[in-house]
MDTraj code that builds the backbone (N, CA, C; nanometers):
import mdtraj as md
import numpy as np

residues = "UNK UNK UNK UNK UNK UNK UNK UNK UNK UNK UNK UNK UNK UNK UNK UNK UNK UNK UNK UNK UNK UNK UNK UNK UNK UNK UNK UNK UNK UNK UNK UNK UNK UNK UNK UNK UNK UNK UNK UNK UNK UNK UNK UNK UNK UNK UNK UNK UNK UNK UNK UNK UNK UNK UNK UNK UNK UNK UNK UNK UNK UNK UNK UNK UNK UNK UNK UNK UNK UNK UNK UNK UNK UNK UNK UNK UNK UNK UNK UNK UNK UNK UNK UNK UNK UNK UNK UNK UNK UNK UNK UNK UNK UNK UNK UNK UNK UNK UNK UNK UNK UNK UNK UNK UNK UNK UNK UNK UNK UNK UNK UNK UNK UNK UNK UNK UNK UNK UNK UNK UNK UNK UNK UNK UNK UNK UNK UNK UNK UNK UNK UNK UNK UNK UNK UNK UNK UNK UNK UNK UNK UNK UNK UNK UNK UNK UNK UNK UNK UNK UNK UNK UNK UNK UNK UNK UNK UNK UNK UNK UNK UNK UNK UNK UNK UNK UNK UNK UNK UNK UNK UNK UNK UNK UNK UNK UNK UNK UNK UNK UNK UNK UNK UNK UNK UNK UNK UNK UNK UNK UNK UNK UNK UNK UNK UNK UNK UNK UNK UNK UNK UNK UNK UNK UNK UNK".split()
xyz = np.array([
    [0.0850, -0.1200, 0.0000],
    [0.0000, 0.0000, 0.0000],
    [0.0885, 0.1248, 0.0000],
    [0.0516, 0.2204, -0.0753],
    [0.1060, 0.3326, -0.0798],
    [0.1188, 0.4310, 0.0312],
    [0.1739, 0.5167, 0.0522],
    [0.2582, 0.6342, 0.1396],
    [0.1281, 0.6921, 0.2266],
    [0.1111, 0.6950, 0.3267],
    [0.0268, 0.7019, 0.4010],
    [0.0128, 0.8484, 0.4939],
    [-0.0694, 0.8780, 0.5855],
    [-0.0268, 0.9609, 0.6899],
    [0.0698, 1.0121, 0.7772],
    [0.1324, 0.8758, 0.8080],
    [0.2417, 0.8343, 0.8521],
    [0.3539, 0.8357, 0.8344],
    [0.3485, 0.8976, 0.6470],
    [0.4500, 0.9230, 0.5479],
    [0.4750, 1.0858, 0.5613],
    [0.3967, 1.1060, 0.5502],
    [0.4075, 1.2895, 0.5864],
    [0.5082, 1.3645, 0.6958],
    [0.5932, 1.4910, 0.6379],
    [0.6529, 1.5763, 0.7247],
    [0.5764, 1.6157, 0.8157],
    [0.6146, 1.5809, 0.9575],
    [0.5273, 1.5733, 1.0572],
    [0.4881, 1.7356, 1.1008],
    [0.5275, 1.8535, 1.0088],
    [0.3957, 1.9534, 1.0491],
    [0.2912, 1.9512, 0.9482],
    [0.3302, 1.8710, 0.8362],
    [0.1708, 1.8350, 0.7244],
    [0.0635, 1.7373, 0.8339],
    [0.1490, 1.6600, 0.9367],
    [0.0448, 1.5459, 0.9897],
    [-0.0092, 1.7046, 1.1228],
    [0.0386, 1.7828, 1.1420],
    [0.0203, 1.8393, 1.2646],
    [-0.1030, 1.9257, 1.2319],
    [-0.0622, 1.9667, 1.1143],
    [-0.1871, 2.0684, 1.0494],
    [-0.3047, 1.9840, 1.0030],
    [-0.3335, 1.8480, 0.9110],
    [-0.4174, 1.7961, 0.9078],
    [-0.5078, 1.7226, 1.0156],
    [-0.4150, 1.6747, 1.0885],
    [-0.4181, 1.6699, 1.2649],
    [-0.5226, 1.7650, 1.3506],
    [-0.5129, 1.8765, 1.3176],
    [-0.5495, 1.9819, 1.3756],
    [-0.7101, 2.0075, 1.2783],
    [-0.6932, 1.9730, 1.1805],
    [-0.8086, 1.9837, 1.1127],
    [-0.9531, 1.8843, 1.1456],
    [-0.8765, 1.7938, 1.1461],
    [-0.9469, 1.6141, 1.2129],
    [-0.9681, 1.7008, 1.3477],
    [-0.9084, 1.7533, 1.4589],
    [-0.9874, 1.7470, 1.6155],
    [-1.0940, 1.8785, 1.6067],
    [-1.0935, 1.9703, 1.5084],
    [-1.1821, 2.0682, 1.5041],
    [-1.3225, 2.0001, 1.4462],
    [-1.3104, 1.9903, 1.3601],
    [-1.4372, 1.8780, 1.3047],
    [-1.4370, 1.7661, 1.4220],
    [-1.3884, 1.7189, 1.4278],
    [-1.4449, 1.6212, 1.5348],
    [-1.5197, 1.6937, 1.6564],
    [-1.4308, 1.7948, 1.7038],
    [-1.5331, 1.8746, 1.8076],
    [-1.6574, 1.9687, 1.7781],
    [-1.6296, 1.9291, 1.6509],
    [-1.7953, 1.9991, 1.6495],
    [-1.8368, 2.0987, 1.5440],
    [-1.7253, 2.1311, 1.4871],
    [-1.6879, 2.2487, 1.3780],
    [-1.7174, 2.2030, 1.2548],
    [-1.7886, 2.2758, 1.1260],
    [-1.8023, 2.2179, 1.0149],
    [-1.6994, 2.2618, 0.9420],
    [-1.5784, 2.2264, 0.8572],
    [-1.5018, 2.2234, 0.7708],
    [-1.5456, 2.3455, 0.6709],
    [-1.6621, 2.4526, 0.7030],
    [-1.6780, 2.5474, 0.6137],
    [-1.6844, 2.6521, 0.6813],
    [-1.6570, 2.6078, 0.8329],
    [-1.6591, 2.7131, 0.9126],
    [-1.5003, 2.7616, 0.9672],
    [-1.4495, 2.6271, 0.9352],
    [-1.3255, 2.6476, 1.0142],
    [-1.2237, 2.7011, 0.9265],
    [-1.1482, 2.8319, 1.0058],
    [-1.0704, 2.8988, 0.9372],
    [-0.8908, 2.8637, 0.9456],
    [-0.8217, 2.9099, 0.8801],
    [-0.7047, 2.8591, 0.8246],
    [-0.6437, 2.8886, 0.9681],
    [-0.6671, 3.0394, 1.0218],
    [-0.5930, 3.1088, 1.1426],
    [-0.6423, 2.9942, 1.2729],
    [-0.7704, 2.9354, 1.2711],
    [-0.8100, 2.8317, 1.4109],
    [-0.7402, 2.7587, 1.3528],
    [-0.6796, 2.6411, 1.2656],
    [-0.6460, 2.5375, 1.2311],
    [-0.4523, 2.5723, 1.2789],
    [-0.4218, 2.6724, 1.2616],
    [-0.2828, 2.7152, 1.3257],
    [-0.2793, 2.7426, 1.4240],
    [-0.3688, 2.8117, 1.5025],
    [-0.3767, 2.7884, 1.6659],
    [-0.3652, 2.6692, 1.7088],
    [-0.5107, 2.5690, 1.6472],
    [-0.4944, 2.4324, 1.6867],
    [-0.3533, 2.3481, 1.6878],
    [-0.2726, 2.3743, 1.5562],
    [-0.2062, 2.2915, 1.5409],
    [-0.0437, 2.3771, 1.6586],
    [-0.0778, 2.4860, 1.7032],
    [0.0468, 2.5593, 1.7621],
    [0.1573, 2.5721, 1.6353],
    [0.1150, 2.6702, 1.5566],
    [0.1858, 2.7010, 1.4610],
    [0.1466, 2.8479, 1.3951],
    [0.2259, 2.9210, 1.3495],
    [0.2258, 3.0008, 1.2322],
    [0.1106, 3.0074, 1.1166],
    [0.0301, 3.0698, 1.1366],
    [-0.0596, 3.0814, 0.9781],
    [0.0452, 3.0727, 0.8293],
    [0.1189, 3.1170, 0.8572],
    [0.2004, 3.1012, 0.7036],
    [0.2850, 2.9943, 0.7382],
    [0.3459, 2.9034, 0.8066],
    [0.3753, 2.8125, 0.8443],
    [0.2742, 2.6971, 0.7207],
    [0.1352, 2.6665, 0.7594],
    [0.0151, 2.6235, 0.6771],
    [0.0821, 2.6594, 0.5450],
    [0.0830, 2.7682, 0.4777],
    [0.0472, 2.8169, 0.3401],
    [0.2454, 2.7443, 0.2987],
    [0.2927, 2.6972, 0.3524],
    [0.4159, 2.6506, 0.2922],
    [0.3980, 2.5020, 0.2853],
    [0.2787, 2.4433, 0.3265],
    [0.2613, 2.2910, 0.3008],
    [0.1194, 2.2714, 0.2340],
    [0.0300, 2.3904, 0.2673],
    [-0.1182, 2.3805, 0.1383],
    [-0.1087, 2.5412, 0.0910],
    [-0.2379, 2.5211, -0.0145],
    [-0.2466, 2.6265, -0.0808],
    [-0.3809, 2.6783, -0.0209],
    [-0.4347, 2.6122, 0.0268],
    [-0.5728, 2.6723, 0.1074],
    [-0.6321, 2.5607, 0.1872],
    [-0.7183, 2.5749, 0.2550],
    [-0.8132, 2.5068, 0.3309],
    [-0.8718, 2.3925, 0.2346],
    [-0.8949, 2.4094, 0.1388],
    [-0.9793, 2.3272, 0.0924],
    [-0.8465, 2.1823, 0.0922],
    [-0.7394, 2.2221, 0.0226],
    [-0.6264, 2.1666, -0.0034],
    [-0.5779, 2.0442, 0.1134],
    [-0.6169, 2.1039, 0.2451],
    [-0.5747, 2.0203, 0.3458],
    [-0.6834, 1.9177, 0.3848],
    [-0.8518, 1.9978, 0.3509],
    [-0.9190, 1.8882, 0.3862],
    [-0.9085, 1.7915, 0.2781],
    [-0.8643, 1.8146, 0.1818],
    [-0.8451, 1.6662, 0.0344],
    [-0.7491, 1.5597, 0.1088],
    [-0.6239, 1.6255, 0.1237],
    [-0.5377, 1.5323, 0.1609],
    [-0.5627, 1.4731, 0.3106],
    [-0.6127, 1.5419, 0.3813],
    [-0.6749, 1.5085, 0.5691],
    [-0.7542, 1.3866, 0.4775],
    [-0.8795, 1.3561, 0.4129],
    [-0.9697, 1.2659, 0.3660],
    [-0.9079, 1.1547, 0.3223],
    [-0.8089, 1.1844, 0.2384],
    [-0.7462, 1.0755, 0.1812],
    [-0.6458, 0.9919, 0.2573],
    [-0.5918, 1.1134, 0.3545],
    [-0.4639, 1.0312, 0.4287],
    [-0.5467, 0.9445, 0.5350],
    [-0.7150, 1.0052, 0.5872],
    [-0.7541, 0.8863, 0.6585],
    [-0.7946, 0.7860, 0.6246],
    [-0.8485, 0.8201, 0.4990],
    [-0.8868, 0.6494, 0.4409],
    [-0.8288, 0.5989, 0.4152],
    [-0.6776, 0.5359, 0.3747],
    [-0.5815, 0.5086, 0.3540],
    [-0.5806, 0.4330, 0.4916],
    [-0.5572, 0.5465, 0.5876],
    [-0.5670, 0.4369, 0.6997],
    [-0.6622, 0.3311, 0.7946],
    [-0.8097, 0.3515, 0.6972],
    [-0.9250, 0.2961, 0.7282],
    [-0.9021, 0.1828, 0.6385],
    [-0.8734, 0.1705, 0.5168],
    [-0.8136, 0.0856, 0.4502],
    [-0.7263, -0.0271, 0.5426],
    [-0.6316, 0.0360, 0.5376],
    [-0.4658, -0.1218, 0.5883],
    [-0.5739, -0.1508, 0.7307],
    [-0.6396, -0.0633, 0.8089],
    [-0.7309, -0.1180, 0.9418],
    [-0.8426, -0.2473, 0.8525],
    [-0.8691, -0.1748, 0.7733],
    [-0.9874, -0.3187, 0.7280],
    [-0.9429, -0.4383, 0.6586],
    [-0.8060, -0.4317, 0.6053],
    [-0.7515, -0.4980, 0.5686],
    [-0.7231, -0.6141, 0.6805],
    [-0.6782, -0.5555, 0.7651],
    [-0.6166, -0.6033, 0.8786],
    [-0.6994, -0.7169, 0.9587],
    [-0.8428, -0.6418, 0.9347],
    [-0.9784, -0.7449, 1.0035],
    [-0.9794, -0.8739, 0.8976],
    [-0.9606, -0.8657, 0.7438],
    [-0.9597, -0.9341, 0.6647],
    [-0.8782, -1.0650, 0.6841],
    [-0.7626, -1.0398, 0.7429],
    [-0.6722, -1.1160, 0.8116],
    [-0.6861, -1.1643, 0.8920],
    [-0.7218, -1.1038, 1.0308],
    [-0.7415, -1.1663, 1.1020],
    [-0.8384, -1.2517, 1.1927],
    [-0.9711, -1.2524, 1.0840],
    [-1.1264, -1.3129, 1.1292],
    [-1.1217, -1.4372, 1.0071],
    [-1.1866, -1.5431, 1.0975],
    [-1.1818, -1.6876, 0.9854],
    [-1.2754, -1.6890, 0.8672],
    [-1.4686, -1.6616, 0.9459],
    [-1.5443, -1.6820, 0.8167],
    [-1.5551, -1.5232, 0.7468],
    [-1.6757, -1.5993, 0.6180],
    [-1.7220, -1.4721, 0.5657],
    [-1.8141, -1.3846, 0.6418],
    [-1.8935, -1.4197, 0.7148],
    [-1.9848, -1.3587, 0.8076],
    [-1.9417, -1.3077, 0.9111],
    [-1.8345, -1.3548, 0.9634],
    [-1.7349, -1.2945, 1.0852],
    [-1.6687, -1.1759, 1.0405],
    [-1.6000, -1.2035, 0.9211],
    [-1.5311, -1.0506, 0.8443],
    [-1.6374, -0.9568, 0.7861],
    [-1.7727, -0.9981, 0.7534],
    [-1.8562, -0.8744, 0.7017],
    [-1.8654, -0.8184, 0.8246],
    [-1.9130, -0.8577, 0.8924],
    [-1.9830, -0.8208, 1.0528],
    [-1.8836, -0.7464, 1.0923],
    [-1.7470, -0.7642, 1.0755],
    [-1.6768, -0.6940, 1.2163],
    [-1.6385, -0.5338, 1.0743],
    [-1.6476, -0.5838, 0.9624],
    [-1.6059, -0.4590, 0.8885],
    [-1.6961, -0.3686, 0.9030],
    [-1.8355, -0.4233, 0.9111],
    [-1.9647, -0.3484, 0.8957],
    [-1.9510, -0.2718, 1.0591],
    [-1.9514, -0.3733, 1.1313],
    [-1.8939, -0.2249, 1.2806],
    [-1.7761, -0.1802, 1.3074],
    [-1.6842, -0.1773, 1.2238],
    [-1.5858, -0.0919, 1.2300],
    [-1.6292, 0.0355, 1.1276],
    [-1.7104, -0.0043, 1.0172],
    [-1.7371, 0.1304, 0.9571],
    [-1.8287, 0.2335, 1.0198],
    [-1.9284, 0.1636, 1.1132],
    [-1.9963, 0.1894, 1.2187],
    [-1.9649, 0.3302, 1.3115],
    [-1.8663, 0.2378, 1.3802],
    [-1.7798, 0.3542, 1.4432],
    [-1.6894, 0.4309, 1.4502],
    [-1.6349, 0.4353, 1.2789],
    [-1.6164, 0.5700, 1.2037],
    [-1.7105, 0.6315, 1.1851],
    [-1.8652, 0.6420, 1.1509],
    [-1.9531, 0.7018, 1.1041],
    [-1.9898, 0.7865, 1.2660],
    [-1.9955, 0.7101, 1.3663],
    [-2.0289, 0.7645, 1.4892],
    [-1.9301, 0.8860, 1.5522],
    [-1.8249, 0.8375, 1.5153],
    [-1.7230, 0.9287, 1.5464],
    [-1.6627, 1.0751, 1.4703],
    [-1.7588, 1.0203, 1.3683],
    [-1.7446, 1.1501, 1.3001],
    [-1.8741, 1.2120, 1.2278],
    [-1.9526, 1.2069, 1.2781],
    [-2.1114, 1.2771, 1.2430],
    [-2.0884, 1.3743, 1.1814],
    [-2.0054, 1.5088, 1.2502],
    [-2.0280, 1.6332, 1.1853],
    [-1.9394, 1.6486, 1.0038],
    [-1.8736, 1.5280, 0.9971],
    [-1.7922, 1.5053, 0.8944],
    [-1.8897, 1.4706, 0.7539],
    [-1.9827, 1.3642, 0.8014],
    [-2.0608, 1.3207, 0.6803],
    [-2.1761, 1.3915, 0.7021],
    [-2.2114, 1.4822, 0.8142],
    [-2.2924, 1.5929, 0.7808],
    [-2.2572, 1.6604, 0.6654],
    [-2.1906, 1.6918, 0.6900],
    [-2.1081, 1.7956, 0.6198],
    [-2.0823, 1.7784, 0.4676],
    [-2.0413, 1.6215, 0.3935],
    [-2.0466, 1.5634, 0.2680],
    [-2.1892, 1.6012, 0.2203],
    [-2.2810, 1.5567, 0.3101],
    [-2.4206, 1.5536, 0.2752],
    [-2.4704, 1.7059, 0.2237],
    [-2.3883, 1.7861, 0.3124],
    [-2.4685, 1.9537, 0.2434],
    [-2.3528, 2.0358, 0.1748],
    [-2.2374, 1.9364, 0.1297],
    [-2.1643, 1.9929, 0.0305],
    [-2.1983, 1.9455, -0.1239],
    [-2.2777, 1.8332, -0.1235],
    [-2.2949, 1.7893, -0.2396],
    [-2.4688, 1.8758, -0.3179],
    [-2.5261, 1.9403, -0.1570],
    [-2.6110, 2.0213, -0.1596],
    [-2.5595, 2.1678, -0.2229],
    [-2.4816, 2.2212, -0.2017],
    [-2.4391, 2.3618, -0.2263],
    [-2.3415, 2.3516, -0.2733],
    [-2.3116, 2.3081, -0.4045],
    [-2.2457, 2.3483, -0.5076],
    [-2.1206, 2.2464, -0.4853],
    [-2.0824, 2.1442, -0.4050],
    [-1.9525, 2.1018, -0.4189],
    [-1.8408, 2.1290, -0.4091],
    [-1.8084, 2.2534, -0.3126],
    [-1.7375, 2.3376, -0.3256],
    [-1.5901, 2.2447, -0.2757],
    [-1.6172, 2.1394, -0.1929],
    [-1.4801, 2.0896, -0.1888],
    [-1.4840, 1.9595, -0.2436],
    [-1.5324, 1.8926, -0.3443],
    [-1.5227, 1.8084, -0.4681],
    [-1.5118, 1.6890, -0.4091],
    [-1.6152, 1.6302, -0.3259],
    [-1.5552, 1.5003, -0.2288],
    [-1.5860, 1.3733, -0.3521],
    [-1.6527, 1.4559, -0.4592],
    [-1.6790, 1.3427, -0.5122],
    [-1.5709, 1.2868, -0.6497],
    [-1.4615, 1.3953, -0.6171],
    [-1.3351, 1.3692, -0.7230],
    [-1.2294, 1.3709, -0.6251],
    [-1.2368, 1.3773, -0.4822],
    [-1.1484, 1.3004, -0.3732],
    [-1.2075, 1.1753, -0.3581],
    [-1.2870, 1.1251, -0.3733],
    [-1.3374, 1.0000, -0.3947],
    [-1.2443, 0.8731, -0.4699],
    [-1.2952, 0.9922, -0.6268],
    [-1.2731, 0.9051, -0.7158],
    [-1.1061, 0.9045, -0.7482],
    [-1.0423, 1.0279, -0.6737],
    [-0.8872, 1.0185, -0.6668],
    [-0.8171, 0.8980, -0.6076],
    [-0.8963, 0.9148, -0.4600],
    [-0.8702, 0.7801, -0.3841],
    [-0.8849, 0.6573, -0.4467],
    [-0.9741, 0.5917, -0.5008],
    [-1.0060, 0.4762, -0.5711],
    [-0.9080, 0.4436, -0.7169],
    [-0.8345, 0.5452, -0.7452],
    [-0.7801, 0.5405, -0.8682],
    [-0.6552, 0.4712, -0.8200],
    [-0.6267, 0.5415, -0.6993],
    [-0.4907, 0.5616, -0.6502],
    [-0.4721, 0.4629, -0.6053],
    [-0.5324, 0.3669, -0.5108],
    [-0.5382, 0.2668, -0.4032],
    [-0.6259, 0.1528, -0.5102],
    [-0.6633, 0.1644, -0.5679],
    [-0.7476, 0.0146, -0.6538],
    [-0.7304, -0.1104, -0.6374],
    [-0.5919, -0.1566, -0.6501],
    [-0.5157, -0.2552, -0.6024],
    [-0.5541, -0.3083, -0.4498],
    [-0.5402, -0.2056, -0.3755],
    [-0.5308, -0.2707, -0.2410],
    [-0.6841, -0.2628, -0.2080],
    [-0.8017, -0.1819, -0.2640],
    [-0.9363, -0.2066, -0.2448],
    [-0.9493, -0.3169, -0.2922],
    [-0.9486, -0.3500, -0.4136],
    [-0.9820, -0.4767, -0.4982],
    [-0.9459, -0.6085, -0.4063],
    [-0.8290, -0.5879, -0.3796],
    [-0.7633, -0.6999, -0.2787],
    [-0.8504, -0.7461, -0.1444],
    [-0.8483, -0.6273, -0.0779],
    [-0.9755, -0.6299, 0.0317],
    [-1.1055, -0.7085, -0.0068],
    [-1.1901, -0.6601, -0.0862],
    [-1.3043, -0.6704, -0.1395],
    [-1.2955, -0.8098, -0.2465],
    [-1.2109, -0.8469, -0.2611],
    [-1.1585, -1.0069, -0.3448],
    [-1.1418, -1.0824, -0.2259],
    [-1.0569, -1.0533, -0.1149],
    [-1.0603, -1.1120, -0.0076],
    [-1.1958, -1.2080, 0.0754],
    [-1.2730, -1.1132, 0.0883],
    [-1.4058, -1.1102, 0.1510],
    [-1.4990, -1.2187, 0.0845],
    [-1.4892, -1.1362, -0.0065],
    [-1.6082, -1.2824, -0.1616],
    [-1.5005, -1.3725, -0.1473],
    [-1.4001, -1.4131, -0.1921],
    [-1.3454, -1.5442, -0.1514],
    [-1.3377, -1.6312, -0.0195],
    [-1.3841, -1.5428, 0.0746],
    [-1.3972, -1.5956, 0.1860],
    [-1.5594, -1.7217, 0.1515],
    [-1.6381, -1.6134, 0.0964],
    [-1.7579, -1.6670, 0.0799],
    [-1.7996, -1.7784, -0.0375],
    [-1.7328, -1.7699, -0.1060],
    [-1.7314, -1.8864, -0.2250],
    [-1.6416, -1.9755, -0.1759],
    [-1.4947, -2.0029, -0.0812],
    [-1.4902, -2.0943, -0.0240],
    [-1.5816, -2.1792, 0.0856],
    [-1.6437, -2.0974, 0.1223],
    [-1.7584, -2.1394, 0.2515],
    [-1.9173, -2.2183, 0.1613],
    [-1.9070, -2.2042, 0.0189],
    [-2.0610, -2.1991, -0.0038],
    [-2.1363, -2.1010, -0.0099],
    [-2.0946, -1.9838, -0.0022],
    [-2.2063, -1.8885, 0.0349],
    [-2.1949, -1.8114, -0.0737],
    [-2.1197, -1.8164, -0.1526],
    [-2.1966, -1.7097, -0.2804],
    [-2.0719, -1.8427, -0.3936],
    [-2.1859, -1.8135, -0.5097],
    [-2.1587, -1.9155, -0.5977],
    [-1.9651, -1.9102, -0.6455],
    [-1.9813, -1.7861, -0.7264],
    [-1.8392, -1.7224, -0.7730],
    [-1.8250, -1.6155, -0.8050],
    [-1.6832, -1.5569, -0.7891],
    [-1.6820, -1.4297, -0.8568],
    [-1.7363, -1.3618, -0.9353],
    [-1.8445, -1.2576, -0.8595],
    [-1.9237, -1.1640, -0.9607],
    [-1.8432, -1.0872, -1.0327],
    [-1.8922, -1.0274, -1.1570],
    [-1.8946, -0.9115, -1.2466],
    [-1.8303, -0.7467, -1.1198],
    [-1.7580, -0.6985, -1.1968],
    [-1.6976, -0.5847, -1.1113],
    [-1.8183, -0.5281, -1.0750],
    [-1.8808, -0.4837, -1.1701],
    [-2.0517, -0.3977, -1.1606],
    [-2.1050, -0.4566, -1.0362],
    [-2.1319, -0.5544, -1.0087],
    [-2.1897, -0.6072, -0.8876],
    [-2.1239, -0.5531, -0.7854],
    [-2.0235, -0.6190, -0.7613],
    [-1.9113, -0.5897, -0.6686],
    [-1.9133, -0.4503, -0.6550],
    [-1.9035, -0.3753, -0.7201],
    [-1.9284, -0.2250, -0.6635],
    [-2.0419, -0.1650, -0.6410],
    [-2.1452, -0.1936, -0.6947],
    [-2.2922, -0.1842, -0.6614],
    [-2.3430, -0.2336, -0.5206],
    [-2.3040, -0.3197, -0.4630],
    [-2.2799, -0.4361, -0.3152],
    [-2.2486, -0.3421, -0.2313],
    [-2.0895, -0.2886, -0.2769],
    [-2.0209, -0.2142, -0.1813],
    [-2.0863, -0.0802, -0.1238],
    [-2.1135, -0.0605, -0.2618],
    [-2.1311, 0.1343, -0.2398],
    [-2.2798, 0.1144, -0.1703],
    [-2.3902, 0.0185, -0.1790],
    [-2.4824, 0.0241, -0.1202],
    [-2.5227, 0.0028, 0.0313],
    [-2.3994, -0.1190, 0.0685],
    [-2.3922, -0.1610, 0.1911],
    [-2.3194, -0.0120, 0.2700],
    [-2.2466, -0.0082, 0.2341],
    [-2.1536, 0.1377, 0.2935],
    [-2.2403, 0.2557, 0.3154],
    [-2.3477, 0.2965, 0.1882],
    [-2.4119, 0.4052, 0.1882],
    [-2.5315, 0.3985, 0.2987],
    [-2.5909, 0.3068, 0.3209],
    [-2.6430, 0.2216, 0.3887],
    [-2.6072, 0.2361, 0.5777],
    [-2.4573, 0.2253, 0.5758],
    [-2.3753, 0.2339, 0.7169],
    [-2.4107, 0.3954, 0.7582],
    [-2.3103, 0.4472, 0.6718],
    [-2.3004, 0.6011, 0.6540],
    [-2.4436, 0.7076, 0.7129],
    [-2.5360, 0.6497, 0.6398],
    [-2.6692, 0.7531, 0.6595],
    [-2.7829, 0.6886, 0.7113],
    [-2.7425, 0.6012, 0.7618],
    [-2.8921, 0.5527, 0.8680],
    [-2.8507, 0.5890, 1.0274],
    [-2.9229, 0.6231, 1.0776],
    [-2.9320, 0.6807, 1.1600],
    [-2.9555, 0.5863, 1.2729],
    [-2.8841, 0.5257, 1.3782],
    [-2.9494, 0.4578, 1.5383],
    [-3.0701, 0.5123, 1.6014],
    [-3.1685, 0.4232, 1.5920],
    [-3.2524, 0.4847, 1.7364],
    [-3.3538, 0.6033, 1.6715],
    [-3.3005, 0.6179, 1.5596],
    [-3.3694, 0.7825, 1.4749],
    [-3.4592, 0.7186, 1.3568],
    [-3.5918, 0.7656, 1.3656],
    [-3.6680, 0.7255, 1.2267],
    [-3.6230, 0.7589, 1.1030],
    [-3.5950, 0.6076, 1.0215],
    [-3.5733, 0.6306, 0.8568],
    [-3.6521, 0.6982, 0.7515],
    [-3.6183, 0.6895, 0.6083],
    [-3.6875, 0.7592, 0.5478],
    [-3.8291, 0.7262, 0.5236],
    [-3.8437, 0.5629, 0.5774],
    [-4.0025, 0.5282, 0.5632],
    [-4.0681, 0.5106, 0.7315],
    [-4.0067, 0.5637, 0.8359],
    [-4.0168, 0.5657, 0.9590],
    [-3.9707, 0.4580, 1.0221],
    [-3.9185, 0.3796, 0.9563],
    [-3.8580, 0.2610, 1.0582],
    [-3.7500, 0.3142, 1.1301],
    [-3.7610, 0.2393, 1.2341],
    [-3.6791, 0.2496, 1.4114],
    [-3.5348, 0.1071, 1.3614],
    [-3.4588, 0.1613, 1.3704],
    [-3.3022, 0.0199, 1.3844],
    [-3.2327, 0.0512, 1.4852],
    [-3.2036, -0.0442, 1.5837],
    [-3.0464, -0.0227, 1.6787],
    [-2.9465, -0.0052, 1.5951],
    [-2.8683, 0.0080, 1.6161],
    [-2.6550, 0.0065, 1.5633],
    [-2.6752, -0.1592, 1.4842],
    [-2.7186, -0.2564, 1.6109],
    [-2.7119, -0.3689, 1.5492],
    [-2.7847, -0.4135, 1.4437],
    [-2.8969, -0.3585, 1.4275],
    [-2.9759, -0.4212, 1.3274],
    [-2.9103, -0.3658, 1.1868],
    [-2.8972, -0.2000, 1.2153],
    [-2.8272, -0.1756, 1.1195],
    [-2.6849, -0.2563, 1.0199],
    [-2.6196, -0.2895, 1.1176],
    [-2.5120, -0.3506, 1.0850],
    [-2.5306, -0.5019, 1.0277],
    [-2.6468, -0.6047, 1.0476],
    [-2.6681, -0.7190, 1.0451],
    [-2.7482, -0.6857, 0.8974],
    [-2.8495, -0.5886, 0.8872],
    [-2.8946, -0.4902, 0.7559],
    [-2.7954, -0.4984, 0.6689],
    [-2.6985, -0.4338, 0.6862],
    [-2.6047, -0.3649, 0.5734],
    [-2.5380, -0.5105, 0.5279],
    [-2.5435, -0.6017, 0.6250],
    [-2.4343, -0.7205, 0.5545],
    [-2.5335, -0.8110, 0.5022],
    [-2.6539, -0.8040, 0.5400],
    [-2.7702, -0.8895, 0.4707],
    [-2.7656, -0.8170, 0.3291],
    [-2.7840, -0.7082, 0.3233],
    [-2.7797, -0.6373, 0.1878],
    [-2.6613, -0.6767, 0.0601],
    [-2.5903, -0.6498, 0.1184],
    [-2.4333, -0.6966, 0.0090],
    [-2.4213, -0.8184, -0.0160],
    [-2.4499, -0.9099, 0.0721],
    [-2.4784, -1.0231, 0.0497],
    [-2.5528, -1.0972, -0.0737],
    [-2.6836, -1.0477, -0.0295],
    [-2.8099, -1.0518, -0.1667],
    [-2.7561, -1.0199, -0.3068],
    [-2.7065, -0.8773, -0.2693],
    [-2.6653, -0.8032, -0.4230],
    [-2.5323, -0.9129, -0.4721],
    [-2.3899, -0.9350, -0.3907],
    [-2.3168, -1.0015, -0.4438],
    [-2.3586, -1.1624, -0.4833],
    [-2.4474, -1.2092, -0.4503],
    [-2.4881, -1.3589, -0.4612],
    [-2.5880, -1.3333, -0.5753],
])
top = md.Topology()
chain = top.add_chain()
for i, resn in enumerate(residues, 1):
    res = top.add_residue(resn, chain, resSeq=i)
    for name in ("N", "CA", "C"):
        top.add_atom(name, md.element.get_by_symbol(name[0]), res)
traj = md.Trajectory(xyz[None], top)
């Protein structure tokens, strides 16, 4: 897997760093200004402008450098759980509690794709996926082979499937809400949700 967070001159990790605990505490990424993100990080405002070119710049690479590391983490479950139902399950609550932990984050996707797109999550997306393909594919080859060794899904689907599965089960994680009425009023715990989302991918990949 390619160059990670971890790879970074550690005032690029300090400033993106600093970006991740403002949003996490509560701040929307359209609110937060370049001068709080240098306080946060105990640094220089122009300090920032010698490793990005603006705000928007740091939340691309902040997005990417975490999924990257949400990645080699899910990888990691891939490894180390025996069946296929054991590895959906524990991926499906690990994506879980990224989504919990960062509410004001995919708030925030949700009313940028509302007002104009202004920070392009949907060509940091597709940057990420270009970039990393290999090691998604691997993951996600992993998983279905778990399940066609077990019996449980015939054979290797069509890519189309396979990404149709994914993006639904995930989208699925992402925007349902615990405990909070859905879009047709249904009530789910965390768990049902999660037992949901892997019943779902399931269906679609089989």
């Amino acid at each position: 897997m390619q160059a990670s967070y971890n790879d970074m001159p550690p005032k690029k990790q300090l400033i993106i760093g600093a970006l991740h605990d403002l949003i996490a505490a509560g701040s929307s990424p359209e609110s937060v200004t370049v001068s709080e993100i240098a306080s946060k990080a105990g640094i220089g405002k122009g300090t920032i402008y010698e490793y990005f070119s603006c705000k928007e710049e740091i939340f691309r690479e902040g997005v990417i450098a975490t999924s990257v590391y949400h990645l080699k983490n899910m990888s990691g479950i891939l490894e180390s759980c025996e069946g296929y139902r054991e590895t959906l399950a524990k991926m499906a609550e690990y994506i879980l509690k990224i989504v919990n932990k960062n509410k004001v984050f995919f708030e925030f996707i949700l009313k940028d794709f509302d007002s104009g797109n202004k920070y392009r999550f949907c060509e940091i997306r597709r940057d990420f996926i270009s970039t990393y393909k290999d090691d998604i594919s691997k993951l996600v080859n992993g998983l279905i082979q778990k399940g066609i060794d077990e019996g449980i899904i015939s054979s290797m689907p069509e890519r189309s499937k396979i990404e149709f599965a994914s993006f639904s089960a995930l989208s699925y994680l992402i925007y349902s809400r615990p405990d909070e009425p859905g879009l047709f009023g249904s009530v789910y715990s965390e768990d049902e949700i999660k037992n949901l989302s892997c019943e779902m991918y399931t269906k679609i990949i089989c």
